[in-house]
C-alpha positions in Angstrom: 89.4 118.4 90.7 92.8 117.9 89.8 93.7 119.4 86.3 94.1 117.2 83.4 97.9 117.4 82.7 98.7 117.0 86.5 96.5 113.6 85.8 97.6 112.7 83.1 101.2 112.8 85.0 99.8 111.1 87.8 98.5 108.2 86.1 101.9 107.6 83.9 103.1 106.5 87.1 100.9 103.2 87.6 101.9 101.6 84.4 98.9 98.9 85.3 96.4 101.3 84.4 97.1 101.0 80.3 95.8 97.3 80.7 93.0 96.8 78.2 90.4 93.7 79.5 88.2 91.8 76.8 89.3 94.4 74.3 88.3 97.7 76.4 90.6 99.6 78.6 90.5 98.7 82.1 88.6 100.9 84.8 90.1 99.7 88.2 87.5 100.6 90.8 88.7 98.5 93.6 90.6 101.1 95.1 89.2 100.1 99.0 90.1 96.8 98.6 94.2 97.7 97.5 95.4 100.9 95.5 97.4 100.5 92.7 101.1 101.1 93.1 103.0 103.7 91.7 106.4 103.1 89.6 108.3 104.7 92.1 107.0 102.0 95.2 108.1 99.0 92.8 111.2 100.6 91.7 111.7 101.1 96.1 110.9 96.7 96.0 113.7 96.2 93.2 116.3 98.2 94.8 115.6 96.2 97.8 115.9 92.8 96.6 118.7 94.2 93.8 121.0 96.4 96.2 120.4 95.9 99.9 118.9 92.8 100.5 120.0 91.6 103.7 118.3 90.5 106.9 118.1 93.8 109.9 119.5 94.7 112.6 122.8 93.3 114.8 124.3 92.5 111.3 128.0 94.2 111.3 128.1 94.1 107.4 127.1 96.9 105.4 124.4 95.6 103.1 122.7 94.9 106.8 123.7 98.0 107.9 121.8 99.7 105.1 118.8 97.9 104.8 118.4 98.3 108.9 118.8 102.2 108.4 116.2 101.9 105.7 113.8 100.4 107.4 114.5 102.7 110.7 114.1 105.7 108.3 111.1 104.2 107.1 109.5 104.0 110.7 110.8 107.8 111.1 109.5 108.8 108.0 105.5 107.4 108.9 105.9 108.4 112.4 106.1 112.2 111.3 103.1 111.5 108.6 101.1 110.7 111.1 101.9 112.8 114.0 103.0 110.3 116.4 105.4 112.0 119.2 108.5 109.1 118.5 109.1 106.8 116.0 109.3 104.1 118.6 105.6 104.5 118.7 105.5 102.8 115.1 105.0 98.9 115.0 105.9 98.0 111.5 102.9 94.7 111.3 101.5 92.6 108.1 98.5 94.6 107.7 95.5 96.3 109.7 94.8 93.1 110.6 97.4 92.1 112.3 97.5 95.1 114.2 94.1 94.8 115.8 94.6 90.8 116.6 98.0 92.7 118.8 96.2 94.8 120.5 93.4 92.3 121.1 95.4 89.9 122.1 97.9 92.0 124.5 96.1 94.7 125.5 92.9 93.4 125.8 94.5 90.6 127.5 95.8 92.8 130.5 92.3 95.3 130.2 89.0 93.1 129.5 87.9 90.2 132.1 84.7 88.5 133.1 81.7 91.0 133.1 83.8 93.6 131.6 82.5 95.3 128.5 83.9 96.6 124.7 82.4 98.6 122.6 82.3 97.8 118.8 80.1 99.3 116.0 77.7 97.8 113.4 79.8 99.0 110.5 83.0 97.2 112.2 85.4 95.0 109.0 85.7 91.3 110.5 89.5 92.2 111.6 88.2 94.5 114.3 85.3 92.2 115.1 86.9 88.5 115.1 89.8 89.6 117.1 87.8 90.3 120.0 85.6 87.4 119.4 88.6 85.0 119.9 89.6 87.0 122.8 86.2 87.7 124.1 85.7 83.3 124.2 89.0 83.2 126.7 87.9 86.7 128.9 84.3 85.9 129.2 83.6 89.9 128.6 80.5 91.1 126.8 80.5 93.4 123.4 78.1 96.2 122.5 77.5 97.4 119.3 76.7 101.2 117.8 73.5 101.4 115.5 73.7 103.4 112.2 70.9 105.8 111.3 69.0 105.5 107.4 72.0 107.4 105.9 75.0 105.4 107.7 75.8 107.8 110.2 77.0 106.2 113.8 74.0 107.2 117.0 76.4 109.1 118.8 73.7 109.2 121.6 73.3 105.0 121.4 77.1 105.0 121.3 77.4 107.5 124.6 74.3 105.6 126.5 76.7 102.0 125.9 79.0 103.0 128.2 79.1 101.8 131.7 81.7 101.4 134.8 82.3 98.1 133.2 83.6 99.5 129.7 87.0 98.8 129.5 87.7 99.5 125.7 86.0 100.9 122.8 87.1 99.9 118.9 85.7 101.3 115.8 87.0 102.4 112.3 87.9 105.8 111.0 85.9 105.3 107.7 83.7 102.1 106.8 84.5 100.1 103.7 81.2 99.6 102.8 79.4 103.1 103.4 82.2 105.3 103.3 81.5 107.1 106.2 83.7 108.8 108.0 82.8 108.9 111.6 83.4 111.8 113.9 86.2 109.9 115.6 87.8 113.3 118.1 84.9 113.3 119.7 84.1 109.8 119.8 87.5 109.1 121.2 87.2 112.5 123.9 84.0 110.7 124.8 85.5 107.6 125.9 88.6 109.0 127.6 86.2 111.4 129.5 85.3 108.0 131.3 89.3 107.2 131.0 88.3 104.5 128.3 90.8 103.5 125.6 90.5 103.8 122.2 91.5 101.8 119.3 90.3 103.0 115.7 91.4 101.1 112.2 91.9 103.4 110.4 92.4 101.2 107.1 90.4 103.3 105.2 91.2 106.4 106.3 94.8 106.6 106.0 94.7 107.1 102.0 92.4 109.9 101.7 92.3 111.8 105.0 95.1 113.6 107.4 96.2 111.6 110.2 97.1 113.5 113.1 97.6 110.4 116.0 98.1 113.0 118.7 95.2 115.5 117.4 92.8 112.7 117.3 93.9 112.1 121.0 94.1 108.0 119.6 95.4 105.3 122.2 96.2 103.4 119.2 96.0 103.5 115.2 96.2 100.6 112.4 96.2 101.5 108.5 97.8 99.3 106.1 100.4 100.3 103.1 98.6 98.5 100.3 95.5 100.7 100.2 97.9 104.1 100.1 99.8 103.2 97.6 102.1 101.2 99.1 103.6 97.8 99.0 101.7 95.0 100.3 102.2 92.8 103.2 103.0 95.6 105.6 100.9 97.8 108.5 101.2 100.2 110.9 99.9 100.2 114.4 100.5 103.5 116.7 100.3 103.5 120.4 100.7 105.7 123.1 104.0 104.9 124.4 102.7 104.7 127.7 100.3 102.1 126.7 102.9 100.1 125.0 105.4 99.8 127.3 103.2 98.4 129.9 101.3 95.6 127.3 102.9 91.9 126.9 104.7 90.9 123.9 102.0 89.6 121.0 104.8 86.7 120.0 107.9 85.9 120.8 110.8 85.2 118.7 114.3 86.4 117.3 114.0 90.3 117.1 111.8 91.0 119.9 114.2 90.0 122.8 117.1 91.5 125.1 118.4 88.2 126.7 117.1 84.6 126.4 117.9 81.5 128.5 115.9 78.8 129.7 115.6 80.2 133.3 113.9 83.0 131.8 113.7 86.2 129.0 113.9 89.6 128.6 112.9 91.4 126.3 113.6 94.8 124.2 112.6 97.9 124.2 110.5 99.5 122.0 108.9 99.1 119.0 111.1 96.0 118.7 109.4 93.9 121.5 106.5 93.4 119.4 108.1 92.4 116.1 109.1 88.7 116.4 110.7 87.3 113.7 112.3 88.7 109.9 110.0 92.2 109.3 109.4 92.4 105.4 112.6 94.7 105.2 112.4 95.0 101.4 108.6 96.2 101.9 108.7 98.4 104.8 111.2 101.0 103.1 108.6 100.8 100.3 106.4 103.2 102.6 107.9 105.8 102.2 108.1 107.0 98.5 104.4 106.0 98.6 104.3 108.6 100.9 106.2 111.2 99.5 103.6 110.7 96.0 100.7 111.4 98.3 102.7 114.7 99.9 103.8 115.8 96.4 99.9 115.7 95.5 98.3 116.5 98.9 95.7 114.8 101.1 93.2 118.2 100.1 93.8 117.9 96.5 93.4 114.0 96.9 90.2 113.9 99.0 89.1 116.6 96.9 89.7 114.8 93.3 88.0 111.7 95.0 85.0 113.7 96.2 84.1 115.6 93.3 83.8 111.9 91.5 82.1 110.7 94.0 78.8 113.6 93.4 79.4 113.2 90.0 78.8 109.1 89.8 76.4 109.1 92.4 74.2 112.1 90.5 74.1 109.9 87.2 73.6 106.5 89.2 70.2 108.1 90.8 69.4 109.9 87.6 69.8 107.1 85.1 69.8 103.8 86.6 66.6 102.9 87.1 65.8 101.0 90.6 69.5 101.2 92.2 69.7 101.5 95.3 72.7 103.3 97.3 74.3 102.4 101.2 75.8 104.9 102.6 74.6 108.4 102.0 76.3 110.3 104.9 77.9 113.6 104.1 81.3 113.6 103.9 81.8 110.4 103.1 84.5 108.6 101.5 84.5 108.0 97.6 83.1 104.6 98.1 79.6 103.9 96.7 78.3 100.7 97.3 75.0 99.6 95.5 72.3 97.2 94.3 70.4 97.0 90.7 67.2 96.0 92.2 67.0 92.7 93.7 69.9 91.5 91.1 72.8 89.4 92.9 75.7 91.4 93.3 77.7 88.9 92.1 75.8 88.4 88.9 76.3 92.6 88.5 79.9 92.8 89.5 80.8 89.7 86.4 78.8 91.4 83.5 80.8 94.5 84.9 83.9 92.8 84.3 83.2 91.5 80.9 82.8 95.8 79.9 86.4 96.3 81.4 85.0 97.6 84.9 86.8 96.6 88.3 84.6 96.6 91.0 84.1 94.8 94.6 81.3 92.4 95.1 79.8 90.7 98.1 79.4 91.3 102.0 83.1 92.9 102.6 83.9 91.3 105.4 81.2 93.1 107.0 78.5 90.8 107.1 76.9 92.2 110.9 76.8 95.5 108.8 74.8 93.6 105.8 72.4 91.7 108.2 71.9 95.1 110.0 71.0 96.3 106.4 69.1 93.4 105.5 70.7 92.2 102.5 73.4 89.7 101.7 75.6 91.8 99.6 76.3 94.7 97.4 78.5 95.7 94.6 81.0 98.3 95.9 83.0 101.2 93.4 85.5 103.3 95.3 87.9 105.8 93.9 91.3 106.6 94.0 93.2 109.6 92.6 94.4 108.4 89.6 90.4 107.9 88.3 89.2 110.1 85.9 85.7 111.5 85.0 85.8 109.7 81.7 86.3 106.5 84.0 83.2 107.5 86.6 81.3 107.8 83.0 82.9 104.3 81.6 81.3 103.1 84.8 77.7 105.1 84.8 77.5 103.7 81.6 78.5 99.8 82.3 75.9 100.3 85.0 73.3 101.0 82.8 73.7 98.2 80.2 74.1 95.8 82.6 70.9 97.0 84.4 69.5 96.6 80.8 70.9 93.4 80.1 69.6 91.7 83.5 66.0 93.6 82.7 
């Protein structure tokens, strides 16, 4: 685990997490939902608005000149985190979500037709389900879907007997937000490409605990958002292979994302601006990258590891003290998430008594609801760590736990 005093430092830097709630201090265990933000990300947001707060790009004057070579810095700056060969690889987006809906929508436009096929999982968020719904209702294409084993593992031999000469794209997350798993996703990707198959993978969950290597994983394309890595909100990422790009439509058109426009016809620019219409959030964007630079200063090992080892240690109390909770997601090597029921108890009844003791946790389906039918339930109550939680939080939790198990009998 990370040592006390480097903790302690850590931790002076979200000034949110000295909130006290109905007289106790707060324990903010929402972390897969958003992250917290460190002082140096908001200070990154006031200097924007305060110092260089002009629209980007074809502005002459300097305070446009500056925030465009922000935001440019800020796309070379997450290009190299991520391994991507050029930073005009990097689509600056709203969120994960938006990233997926623009590679639905424009390259599953040109790659899925009638009988064609796409292959999802049963652990798939609704942003990398819905998407292709919508686009699935226009294509007339069918979608298969992965089974999970008991401990919420992918069935790498379901997923390899799916394909078919009709797959035409294969889309599934790095890490689920429910389970925590982390799915094996170089191989899974090598399998699909073996059948020259593209591969999209959100990796939302992935990006603030794990090392992204774009061109190790072999990815066609990548999505994470800012906000759950420390970052500002209201911004994404999506990677492509430059290749890939180049050939796909525009996702919307607009000011930004064109060459030449008249009403015989347009043209449009080059990359990555052909797929970002309109004003980017250029205060945000540059925002990325001191949120960056805090998880480099710490390091993705020492981060996964500090998440880990609170992981065992919650999940060995949980089992050992609560009686009749039951755990989803048991896969080694998961993420810090542990998602859970007391019983038969509504998760939402759980996750407010939780509150009321000062404890911040997720309740519900989590916009995986194919995942909770699969699992026969409607909901659970979700915990998930970040690297600013401490042992003496994971125990402020056990604890909570425990009296509300009492209290609901």
């Amino acid at each position: 685990m990370i040592s006390d005093s480097r903790l302690e430092a850590i931790r002076a830097e979200f000034p949110i997490l000295g909130r006290e709630l109905y007289g106790r201090p707060m324990t903010y265990l929402d972390n897969t939902a958003t992250s917290q933000t460190p002082r140096r990300v908001v200070d990154a947001v006031v200097s924007g608005y305060t110092q260089t707060k002009a629209n980007v790009h074809r502005g002459v004057h300097t305070l446009s000149q500056e925030a465009t070579g922000l935001q440019e810095e800020a796309r070379r700056r997450v290009a190299a985190w991520i391994g991507a060969e050029s930073h005009e690889e990097v689509i600056f987006t709203r969120g994960t979500t938006e990233a997926i809906n623009l590679v639905a929508s424009s390259f599953g436009g040109m790659v899925l037709g009638e009988g064609d096929e796409l292959i999802l999982t049963v652990m798939e968020h609704h942003a990398n389900i819905v998407p292709w719904q919508l686009l699935q209702a226009r294509k007339g294409f069918s979608i298969k879907v992965v089974p999970i084993d008991a401990e919420g593992r992918l069935d790498l031999g379901a997923y390899r007997s799916l394909f078919s000469e009709r797959t035409r794209m294969v889309s599934f997350c790095h890490a689920s937000n429910v389970l925590g798993t982390v799915n094996p996703v170089r191989e899974m990707i090598a399998e699909a490409h073996r059948r020259c198959v593209p591969v999209l993978v959100d990796g939302a969950q992935a990006a603030p605990h794990l090392r992204i290597d774009v061109r190790e994983l072999d990815a066609d394309f990548y999505a994470f958002s800012a906000h759950k890595m420390y970052g500002p909100s209201g911004i994404g990422v999506l990677y492509g292979k430059r290749a890939l790009l180049e050939k796909m439509p525009p996702y919307q058109g607009g000011g930004e994302m064109i060459e030449h426009v008249s009403f015989s016809g347009t043209t449009f620019a080059e990359l990555p601006f052909k797929f970002e219409a309109g004003t980017p959030d250029f205060v945000g964007i540059p925002a990325i990258v001191p949120a960056i630079e805090f998880m480099e200063e710490i390091g993705l090992d020492a981060i996964a590891g500090h998440e880990h080892a609170l992981l065992e240690h919650t999940t060995e109390r949980l089992l050992a003290e609560v009686p009749g909770i039951r755990l989803f997601g048991t896969a080694p090597g998961k993420c810090a998430i542990i998602s859970f029921l007391i019983g038969d108890h509504h998760p939402y009844d759980v996750g407010m008594l939780l509150d009321k003791l000062g404890v911040e946790v997720r309740t519900g389906h989590h916009c995986a609801q194919p995942l909770m039918e699969h699992l026969g339930i409607e909901g659970t109550v979700r915990a998930s760590f970040a690297v600013y939680n401490t042992i003496e939080e994971a125990d402020r939790f056990v604890d909570a736990v425990k009296r509300v198990a009492m209290i609901l009998g």
